[in-house]
N, C-alpha and C positions, 0 to 999 in steps of 0.2 A: 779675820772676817767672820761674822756672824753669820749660823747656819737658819739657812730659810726656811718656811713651813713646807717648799716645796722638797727641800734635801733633806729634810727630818724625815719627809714624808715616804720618802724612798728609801732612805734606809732600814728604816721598821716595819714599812711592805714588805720588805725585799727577804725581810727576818722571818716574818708570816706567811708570806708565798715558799718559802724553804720548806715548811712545816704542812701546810698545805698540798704541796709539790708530794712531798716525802711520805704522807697519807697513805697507808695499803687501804685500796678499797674495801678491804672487809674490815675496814677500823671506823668508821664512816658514823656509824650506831656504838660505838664504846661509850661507856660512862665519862664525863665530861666535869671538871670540878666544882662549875658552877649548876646549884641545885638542881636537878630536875631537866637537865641538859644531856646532850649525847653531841661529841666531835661536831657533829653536821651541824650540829644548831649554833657551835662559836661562831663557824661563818654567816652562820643563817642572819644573825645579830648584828654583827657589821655590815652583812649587805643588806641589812632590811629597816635599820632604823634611821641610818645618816641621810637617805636620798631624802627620805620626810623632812628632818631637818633640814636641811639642805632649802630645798624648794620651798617650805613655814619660813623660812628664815632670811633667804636670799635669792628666791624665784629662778633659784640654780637648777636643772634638771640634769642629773647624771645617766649615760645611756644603761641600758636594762640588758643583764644577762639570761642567762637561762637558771631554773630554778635552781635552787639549793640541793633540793630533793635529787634533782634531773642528774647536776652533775656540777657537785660542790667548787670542782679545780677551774670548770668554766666561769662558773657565776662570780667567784671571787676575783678570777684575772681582769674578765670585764668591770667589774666595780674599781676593783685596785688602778686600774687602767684609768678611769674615768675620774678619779679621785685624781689623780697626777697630771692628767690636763688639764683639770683646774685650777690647779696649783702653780704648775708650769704658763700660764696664760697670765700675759702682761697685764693682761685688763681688772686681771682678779684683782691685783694692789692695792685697787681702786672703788672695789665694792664692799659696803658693810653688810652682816648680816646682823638681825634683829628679832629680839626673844624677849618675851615676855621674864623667864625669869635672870636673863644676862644683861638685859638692856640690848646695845647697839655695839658692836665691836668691829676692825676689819675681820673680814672673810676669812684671809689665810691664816693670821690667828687664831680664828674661832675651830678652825679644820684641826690646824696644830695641839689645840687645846683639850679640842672635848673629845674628835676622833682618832687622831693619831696616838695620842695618850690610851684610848681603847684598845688598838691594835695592838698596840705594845704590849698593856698589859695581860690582851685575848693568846698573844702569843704563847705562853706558857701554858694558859687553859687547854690551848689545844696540842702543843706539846706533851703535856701532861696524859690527857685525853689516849694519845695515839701512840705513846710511848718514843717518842722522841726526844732531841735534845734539848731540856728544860733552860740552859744558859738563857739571863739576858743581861743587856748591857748593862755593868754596875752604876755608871755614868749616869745613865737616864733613867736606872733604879734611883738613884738618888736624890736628882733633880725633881721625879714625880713623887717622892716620898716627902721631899722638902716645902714642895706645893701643895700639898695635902693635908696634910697636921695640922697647919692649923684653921682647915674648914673640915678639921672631923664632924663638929657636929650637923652642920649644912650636908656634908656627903652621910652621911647615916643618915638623915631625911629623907634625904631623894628618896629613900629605895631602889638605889641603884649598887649598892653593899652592903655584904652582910656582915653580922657583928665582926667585932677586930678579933683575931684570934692573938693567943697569949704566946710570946715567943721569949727566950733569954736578949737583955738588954745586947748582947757579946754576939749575936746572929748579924749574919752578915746582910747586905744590905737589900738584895733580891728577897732572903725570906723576912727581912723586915713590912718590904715593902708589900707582899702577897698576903703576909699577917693582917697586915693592913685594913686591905680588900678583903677581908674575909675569907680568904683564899688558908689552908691548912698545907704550906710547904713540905 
């Protein structure tokens, strides 16, 4: 049986709330690998840019935590939380969201796509960040590296990553896939 965007979605939470969870508060402000970032702002990014989309997209409103700033492990449970009722809701199977640059997609695809795919790959940022355990799944390394390649040059537009970084052909597939994203394994 095929995995849902709601079980995807729970388990790559669940990877990121570890990481989250496991946070010493005075790691909060560390250097973070994405440029110009510190720990607090990996969450800050997932809880601050999906509820837009979200609501642009599919007139979904997710409920509101407390600030990032306030207290990162809140805001993120609440969002994480809110993210999974959506997904978990029957009704969602049934709604499309819609984007100027995607067209019209279902919902929980689109969640699976462009946000859980984020969390996944934020996990390591902010493992990375906080000095925790960098591990993720090979599996879904692979999957998102295989979905990627070949919209490298559509994703280097966005500006949503930075140049690919150069790794040996022989590197396994996590740092393939961080090379990727511009991310320096």
């Amino acid at each position: 049986m095929a995995r849902t965007a709601a079980d995807e979605h729970r388990t790559v939470a669940r990877a990121f709330t570890d990481r989250v969870s496991g946070t010493d508060p005075e790691a909060w402000d560390n250097p973070a690998p994405c440029e110009g970032w510190v720990a607090r702002d990996v969450v800050r990014h997932l809880v601050e840019w999906f509820p837009d989309f979200l609501k642009a997209g599919a007139g979904v409103e997710l409920p509101k935590g407390p600030s990032v700033d306030d207290d990162p492990v809140a805001a993120w449970a609440t969002h994480r939380d809110g993210v999974q009722a959506l997904l978990d809701d029957p009704a969602t199977a049934h709604k499309l969201l819609s984007n100027p640059h995607i067209g019209e997609i279902p919902l929980d695809q689109a969640v699976d796509r462009f946000y859980t795919a984020d969390v996944f790959m934020h996990t390591w940022d902010l493992a990375r960040a906080t000095g925790q355990d960098e591990h993720l799944d090979p599996a879904k390394c692979a999957q998102l590296l295989d979905g990627m390649l070949p919209l490298d040059d559509v994703l280097r537009a966005s500006g949503q990553y930075g140049p690919r970084v150069e790794v040996p052909e022989s590197a396994d597939v996590q740092t393939r896939l961080l090379a990727f994203i511009g991310r320096k394994p």
